[in-house]
NUNU-874442 format. One record per residue (C-alpha): residue number from 1; residue in one letter; x, y, z. Coordinates in steps of 0.05 Angstrom, whole numbers, plus 5000, padded with zeros to 4 digits. Layout:
BEGIN
PT / NUM / a / X / Y / Z;
...
END
This chain:
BEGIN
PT / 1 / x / 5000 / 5000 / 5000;
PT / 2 / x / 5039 / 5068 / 4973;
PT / 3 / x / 5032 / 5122 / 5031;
PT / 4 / x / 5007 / 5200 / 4998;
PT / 5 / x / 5032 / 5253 / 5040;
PT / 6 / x / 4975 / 5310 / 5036;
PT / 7 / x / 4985 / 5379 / 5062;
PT / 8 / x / 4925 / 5432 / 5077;
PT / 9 / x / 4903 / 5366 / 5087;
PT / 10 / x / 4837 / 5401 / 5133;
PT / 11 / x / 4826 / 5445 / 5076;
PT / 12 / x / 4765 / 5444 / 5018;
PT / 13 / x / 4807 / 5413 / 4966;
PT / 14 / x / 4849 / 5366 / 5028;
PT / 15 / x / 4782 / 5342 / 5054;
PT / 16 / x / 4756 / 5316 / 4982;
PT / 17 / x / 4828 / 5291 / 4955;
PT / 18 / x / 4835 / 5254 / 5013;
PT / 19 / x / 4764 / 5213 / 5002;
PT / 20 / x / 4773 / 5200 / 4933;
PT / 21 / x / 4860 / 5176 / 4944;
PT / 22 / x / 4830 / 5125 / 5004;
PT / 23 / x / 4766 / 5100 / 4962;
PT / 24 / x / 4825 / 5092 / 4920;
PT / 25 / x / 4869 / 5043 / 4969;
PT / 26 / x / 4926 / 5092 / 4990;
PT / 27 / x / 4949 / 5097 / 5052;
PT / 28 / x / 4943 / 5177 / 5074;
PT / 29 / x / 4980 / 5217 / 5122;
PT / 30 / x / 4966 / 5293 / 5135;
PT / 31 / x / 5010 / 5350 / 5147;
PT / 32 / x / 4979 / 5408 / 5200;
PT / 33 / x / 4998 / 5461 / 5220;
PT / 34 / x / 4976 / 5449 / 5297;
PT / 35 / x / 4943 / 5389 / 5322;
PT / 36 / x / 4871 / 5381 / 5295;
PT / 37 / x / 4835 / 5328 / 5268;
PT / 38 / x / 4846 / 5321 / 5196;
PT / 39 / x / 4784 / 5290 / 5171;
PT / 40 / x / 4762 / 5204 / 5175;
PT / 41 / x / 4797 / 5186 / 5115;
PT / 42 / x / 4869 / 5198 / 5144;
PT / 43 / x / 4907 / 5142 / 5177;
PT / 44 / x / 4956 / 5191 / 5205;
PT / 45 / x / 4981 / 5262 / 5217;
PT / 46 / x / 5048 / 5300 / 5222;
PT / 47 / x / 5057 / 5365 / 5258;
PT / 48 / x / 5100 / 5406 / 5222;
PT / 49 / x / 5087 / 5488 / 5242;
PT / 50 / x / 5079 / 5532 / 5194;
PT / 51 / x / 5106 / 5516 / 5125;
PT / 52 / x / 5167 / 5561 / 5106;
PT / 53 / x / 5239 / 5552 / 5083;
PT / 54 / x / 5259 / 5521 / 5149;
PT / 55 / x / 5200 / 5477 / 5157;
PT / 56 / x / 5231 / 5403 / 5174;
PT / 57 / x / 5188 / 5356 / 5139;
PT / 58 / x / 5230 / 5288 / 5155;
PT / 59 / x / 5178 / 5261 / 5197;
PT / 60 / x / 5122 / 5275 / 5147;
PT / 61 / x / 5160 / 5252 / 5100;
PT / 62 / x / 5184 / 5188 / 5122;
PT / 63 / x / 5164 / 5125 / 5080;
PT / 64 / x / 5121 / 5165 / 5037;
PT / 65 / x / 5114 / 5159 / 4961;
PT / 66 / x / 5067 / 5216 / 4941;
PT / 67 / x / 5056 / 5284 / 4966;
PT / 68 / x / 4993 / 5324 / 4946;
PT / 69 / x / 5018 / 5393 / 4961;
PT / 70 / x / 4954 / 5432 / 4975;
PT / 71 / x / 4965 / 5478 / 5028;
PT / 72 / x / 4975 / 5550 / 5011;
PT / 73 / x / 4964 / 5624 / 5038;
PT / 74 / x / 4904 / 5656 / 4989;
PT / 75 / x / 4875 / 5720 / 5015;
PT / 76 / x / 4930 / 5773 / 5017;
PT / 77 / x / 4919 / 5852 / 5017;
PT / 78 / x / 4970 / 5884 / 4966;
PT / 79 / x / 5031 / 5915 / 5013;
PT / 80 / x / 5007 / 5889 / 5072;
PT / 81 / x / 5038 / 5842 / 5120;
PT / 82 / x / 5008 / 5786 / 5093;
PT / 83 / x / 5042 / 5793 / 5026;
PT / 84 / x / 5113 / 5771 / 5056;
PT / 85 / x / 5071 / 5710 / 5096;
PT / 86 / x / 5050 / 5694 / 5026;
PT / 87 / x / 5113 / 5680 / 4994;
PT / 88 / x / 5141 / 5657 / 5062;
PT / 89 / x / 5087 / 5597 / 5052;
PT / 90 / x / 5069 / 5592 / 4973;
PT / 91 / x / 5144 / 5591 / 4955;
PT / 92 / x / 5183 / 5583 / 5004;
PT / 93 / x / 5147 / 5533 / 5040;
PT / 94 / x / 5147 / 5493 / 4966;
PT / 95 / x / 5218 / 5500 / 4958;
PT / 96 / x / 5230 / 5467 / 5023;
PT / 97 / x / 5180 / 5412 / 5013;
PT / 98 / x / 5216 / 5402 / 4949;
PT / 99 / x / 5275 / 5393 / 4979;
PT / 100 / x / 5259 / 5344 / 5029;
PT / 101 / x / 5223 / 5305 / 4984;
PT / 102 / x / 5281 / 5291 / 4942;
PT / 103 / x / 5320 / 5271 / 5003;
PT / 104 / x / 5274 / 5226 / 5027;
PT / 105 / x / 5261 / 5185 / 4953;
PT / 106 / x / 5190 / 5207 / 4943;
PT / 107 / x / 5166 / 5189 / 4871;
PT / 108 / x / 5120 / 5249 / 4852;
PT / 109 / x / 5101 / 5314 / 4881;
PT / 110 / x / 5030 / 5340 / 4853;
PT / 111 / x / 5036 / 5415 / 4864;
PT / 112 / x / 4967 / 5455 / 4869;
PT / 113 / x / 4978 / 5521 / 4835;
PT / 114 / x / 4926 / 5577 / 4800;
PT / 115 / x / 4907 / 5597 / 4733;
PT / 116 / x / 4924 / 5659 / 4767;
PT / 117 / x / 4996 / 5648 / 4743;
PT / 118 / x / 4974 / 5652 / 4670;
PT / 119 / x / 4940 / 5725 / 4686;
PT / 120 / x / 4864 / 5748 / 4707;
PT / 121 / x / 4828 / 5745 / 4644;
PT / 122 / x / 4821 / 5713 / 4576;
PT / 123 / x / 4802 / 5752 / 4511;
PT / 124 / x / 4814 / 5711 / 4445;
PT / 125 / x / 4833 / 5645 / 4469;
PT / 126 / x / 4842 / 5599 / 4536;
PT / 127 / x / 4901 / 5599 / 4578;
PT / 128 / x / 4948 / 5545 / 4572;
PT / 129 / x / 5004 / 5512 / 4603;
PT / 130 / x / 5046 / 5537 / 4551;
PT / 131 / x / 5040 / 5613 / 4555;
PT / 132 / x / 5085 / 5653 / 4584;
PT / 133 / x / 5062 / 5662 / 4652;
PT / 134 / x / 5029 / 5735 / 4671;
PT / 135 / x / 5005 / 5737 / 4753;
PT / 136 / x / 4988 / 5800 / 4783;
PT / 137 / x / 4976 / 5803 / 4846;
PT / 138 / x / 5020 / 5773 / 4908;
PT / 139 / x / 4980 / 5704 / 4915;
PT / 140 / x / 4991 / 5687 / 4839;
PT / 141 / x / 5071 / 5720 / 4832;
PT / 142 / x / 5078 / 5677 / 4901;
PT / 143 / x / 5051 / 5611 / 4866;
PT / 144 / x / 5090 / 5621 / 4807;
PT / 145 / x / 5159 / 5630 / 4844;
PT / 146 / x / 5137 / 5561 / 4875;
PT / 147 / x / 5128 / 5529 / 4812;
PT / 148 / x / 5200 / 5556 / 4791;
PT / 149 / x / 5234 / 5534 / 4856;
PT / 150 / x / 5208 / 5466 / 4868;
PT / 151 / x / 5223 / 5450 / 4791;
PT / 152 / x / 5298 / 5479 / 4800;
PT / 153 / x / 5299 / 5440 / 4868;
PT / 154 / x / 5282 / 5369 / 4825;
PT / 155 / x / 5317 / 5382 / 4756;
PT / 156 / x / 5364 / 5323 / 4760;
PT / 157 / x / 5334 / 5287 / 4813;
PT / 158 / x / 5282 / 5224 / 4806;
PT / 159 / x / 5233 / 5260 / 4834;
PT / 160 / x / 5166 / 5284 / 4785;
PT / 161 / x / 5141 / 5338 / 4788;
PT / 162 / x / 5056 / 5356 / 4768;
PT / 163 / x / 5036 / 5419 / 4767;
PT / 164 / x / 4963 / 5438 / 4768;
PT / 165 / x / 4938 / 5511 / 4748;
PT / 166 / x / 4872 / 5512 / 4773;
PT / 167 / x / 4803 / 5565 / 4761;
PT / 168 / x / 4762 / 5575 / 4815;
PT / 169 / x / 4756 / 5516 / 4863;
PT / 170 / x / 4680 / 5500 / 4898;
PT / 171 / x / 4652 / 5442 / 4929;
PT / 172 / x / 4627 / 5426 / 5002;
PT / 173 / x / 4654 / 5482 / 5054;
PT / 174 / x / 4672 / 5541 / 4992;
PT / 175 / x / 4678 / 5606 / 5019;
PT / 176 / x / 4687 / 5675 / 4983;
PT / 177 / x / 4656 / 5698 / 4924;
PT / 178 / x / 4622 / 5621 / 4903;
PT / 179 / x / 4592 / 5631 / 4969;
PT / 180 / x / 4558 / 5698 / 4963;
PT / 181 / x / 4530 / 5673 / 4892;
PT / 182 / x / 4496 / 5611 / 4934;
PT / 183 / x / 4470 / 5665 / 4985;
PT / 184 / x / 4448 / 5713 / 4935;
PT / 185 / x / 4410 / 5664 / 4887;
PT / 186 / x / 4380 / 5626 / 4954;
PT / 187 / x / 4360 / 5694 / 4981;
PT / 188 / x / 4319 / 5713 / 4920;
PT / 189 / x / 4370 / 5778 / 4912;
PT / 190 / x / 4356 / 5827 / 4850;
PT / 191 / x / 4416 / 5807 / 4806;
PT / 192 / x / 4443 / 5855 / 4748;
PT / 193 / x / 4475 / 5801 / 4708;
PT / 194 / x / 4430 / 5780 / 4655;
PT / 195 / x / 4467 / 5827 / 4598;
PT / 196 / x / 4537 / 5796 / 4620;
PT / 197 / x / 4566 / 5751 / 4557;
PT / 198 / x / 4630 / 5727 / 4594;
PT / 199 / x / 4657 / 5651 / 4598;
PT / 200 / x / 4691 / 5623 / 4658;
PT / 201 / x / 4722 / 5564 / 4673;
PT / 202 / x / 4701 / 5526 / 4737;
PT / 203 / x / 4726 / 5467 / 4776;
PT / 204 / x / 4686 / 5419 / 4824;
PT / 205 / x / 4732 / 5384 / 4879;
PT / 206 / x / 4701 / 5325 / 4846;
PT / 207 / x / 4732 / 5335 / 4784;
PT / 208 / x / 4804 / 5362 / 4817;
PT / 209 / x / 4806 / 5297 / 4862;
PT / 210 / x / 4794 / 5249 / 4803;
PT / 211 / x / 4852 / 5284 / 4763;
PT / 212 / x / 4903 / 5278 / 4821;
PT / 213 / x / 4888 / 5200 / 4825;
PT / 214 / x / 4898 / 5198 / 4766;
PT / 215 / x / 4968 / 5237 / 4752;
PT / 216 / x / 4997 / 5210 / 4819;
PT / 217 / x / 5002 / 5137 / 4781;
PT / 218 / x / 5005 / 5163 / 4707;
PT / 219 / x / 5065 / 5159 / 4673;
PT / 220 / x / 5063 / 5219 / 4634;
PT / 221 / x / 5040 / 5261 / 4687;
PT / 222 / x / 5100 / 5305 / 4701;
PT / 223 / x / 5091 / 5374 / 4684;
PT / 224 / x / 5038 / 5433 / 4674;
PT / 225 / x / 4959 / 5424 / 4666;
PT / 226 / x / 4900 / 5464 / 4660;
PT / 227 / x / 4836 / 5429 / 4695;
PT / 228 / x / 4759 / 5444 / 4694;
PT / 229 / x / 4701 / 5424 / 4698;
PT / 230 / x / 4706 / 5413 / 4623;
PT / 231 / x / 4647 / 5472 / 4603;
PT / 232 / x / 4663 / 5545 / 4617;
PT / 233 / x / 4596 / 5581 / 4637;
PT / 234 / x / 4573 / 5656 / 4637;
PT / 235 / x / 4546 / 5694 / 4704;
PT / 236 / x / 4483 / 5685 / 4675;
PT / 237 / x / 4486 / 5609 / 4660;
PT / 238 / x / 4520 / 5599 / 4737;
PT / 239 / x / 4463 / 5630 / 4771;
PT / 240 / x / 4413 / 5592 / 4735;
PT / 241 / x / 4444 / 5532 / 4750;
PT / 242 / x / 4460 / 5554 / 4808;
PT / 243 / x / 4379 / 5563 / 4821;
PT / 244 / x / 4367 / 5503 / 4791;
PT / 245 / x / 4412 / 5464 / 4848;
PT / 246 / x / 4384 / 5503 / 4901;
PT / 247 / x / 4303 / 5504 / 4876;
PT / 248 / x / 4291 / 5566 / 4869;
PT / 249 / x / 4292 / 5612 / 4799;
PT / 250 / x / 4347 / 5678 / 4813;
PT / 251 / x / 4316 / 5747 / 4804;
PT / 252 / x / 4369 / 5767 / 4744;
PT / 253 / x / 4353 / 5831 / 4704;
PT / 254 / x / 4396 / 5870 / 4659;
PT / 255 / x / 4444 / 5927 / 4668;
PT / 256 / x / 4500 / 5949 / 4608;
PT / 257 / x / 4568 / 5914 / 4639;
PT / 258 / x / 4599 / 5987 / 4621;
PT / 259 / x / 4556 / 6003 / 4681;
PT / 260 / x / 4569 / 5949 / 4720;
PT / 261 / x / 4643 / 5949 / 4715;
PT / 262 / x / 4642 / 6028 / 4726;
PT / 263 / x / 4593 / 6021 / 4795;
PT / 264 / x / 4644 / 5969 / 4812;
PT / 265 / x / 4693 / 6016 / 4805;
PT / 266 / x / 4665 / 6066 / 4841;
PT / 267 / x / 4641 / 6027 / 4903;
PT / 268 / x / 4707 / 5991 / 4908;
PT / 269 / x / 4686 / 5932 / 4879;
PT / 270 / x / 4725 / 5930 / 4820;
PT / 271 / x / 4765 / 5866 / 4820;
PT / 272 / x / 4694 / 5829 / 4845;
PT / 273 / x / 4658 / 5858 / 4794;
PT / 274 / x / 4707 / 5849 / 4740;
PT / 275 / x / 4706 / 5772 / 4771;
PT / 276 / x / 4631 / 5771 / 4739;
PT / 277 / x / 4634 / 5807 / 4677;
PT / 278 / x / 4708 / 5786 / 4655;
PT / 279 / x / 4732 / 5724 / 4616;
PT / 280 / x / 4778 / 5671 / 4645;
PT / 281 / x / 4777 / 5604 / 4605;
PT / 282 / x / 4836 / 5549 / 4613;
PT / 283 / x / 4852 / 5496 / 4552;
PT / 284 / x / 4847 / 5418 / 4589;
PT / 285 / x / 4856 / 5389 / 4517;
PT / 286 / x / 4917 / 5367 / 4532;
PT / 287 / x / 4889 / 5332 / 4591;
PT / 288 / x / 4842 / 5298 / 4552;
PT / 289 / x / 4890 / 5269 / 4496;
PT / 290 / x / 4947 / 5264 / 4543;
PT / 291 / x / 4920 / 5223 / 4600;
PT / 292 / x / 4851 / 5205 / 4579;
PT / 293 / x / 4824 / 5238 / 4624;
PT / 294 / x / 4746 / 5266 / 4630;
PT / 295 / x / 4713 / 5310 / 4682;
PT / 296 / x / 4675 / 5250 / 4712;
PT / 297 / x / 4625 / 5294 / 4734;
PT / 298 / x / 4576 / 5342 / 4704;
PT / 299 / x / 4576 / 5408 / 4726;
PT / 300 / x / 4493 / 5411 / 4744;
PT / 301 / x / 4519 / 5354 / 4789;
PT / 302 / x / 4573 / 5373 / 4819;
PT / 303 / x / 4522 / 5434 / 4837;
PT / 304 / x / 4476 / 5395 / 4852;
PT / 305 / x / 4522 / 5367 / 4907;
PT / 306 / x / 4540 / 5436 / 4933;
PT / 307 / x / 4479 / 5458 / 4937;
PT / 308 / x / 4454 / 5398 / 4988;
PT / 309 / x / 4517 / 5412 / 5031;
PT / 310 / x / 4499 / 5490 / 5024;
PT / 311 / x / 4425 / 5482 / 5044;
PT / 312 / x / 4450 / 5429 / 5106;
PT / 313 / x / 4494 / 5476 / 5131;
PT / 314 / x / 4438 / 5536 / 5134;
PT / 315 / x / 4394 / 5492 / 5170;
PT / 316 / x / 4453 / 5467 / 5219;
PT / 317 / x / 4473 / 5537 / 5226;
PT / 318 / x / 4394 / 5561 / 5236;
PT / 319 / x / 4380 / 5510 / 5291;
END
């Protein structure tokens, strides 16, 4: 039985890797932060402290195979504070995990990284692994210089790496924007969207932990991919199906996105806004051909899934 080390292993993408590697007969073993249990599908945790350059990994590490490097620092204010935590963790922290892992013999690291790398927004065609990468904010320039270290760290070593860039990430326990689309659909909000023509590109954890089973085995795995949910939907089309999960129809009308985008603007909402008139579409073709792989589930299902766990968690919260 091979052992997969899994960091941010309490995490929304942590939580549903971990079901789908044990369904799949691996032996897991999380790395926290601080003692807390990581979830029923774990047959062991590690404490290793925050995750920086100096972050000893040896016990984590020992007799492990895989690692699925999930953990990362996401929400970080421009020129704040945060912004040196977020390198500190996002490359840093990967360059030492790197490291480690080639001293200790593991096989194949699967790093989770963002489309973020590849820029905001699409216009004429998706991003793909192949283009030159274009991040703009701290989270994304800290993701890419994590991508550059742990590959420098490997290059002549036996150790694989997989990198995944991935779109927006929901499933059971998503927070942020996903989360005020569920509350504002659910709530029967007055929605200005219904004029927006944009396409995004969306990824269920169902979808992400299928992929990593199946590139922590494949041999062809090692390198870059884009991953979705395999059909890029508008604002309009996500709210509808958004309704459609939840039972209930949203209240969209429509409003020119020039006025939209310049409200946004003016209220301080401009990246949000941008977020639901704007473009941002990845390429998983070579996914597809490559490693035969297929989103194995729909997106109105894997909705359909989030919406149950959102509508539980309103009445758990309620009683």
């Amino acid at each position: 039985m091979k052992t997969v080390l899994i960091t941010g292993a309490s995490g929304l993408v942590g939580q549903a890797v971990s079901e789908r590697l044990a369904a799949a007969g691996y032996r897991l073993r999380a790395a926290q932060r601080t003692q807390k249990a990581p979830g029923p599908y774990f047959d062991e945790q590690v404490i290793v402290g925050d995750i920086a350059l100096r972050t000893d990994w040896r016990a984590a590490l020992d007799g492990v195979d895989l690692v699925v490097h999930a953990a990362a620092r996401t929400h970080v204010v421009p020129g704040s504070a945060e912004e040196l935590d977020c390198q500190r963790t996002n490359a840093d922290g990967s360059e030492s995990l790197a490291r480690a892992a080639v001293q200790a013999g593991v096989r194949r690291l699967v790093y989770l990284s963002t489309v973020k790398v590849n820029g905001e927004y699409t216009t004429d065609r998706p991003f793909a692994a192949t283009d030159v990468p274009d991040p703009k904010d701290p989270y994304a320039s800290s993701k890419l210089l994590g991508e550059v270290r742990a590959r420098t760290v490997i290059a002549g070593t036996s150790l694989e790496l997989t990198t995944l860039r991935l779109p927006l990430i929901y499933g059971p326990g998503v927070r942020a924007n996903f989360l005020r689309l569920l509350d504002w659909v659910q709530k029967r909000r007055p929605l200005p969207f219904a004029a927006v023509h944009n396409a995004r590109s969306l990824l269920s954890v169902w979808n992400l932990s299928d992929f990593v089973a199946r590139v922590l085995e494949h041999p062809r795995a090692a390198g870059t991919w884009m991953l979705s949910d395999g059909r890029d939907l508008s604002t309009p089309e996500l709210l509808r199906l958004m309704g459609s999960a939840l039972g209930c129809e949203p209240r969209l009308f429509a409003v020119p996105v020039g006025v939209l985008r310049a409200a946004g603007a003016l209220l301080g909402l401009n990246a949000q806004m941008s977020r639901l008139c704007g473009s941002l579409v990845v390429d998983i073709t070579p996914a597809r051909t490559l490693l035969g792989w297929q989103p194995p589930l729909s997106v109105e299902e894997s909705l359909a899934r989030t919406a149950r766990w959102y509508q539980a968690a309103r009445l758990a919260h309620a009683a």
